[in-house]
C-alpha positions as CSV (number, residue, x, y, z in Angstrom):
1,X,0.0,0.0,0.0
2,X,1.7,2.8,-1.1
3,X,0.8,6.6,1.0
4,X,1.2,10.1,0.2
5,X,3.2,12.2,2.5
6,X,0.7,14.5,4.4
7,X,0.5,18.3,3.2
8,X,1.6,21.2,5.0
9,X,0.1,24.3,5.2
10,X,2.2,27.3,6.5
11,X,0.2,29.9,9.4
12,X,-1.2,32.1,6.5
13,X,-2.7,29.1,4.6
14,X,-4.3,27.9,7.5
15,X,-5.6,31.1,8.9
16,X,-7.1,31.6,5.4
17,X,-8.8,28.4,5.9
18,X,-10.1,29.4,8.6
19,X,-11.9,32.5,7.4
20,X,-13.6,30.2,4.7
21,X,-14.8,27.8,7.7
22,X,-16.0,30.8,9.7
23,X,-17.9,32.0,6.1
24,X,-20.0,28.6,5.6
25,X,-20.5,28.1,9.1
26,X,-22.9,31.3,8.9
27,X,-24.6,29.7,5.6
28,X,-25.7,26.9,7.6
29,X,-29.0,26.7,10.1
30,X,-28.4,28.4,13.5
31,X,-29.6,24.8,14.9
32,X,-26.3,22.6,13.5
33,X,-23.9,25.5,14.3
34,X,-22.8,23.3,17.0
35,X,-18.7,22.7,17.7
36,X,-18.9,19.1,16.4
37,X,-21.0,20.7,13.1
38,X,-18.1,23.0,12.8
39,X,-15.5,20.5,13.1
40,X,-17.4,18.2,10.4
41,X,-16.8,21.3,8.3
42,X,-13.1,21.4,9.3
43,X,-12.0,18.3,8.4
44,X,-14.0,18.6,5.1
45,X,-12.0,22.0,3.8
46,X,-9.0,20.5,4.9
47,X,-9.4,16.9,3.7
48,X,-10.0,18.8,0.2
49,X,-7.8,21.7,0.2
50,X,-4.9,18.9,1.2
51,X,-6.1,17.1,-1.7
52,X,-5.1,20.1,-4.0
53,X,-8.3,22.3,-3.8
54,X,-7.8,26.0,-3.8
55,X,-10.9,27.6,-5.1
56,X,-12.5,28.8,-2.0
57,X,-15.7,28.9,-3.3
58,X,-15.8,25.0,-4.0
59,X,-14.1,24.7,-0.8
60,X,-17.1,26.9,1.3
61,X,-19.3,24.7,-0.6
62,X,-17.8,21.4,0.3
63,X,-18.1,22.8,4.0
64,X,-21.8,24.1,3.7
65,X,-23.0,20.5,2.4
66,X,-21.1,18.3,5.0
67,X,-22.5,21.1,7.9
68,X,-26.0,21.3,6.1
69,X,-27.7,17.9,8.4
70,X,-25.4,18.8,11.4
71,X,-23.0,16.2,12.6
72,X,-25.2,13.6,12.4
């Protein structure tokens, strides 16, 4: 089985990741904006933006779909 080394994102990167997590966090219901919700979203812009995803507008919507049913 054959693995990809993990990617690194430098402080700006992930502070800029952030801002897009806090941005679809406020698109979703007020009832799933719970910490676990948020973390769902997270792993999700990260999972894809590690994968090679820049666009933050796919990347919001990514977050906004996985956060949309809570964390479930």
């Amino acid at each position: 089985m054959s693995q990809i080394a993990p990617q690194k994102f430098d402080a700006d990167y992930v502070a800029h990741l952030r801002e897009l997590l806090d941005i679809a966090v406020e698109q979703i219901g007020p009832q799933h904006r719970t910490p676990a919700t948020k973390a769902k979203m997270a792993e999700t812009i990260v999972r894809s933006a590690a994968d090679g995803v820049t666009d933050a507008h796919h990347l919001m919507r990514q977050a906004v779909r996985a956060g949309e049913d809570g964390a479930a």
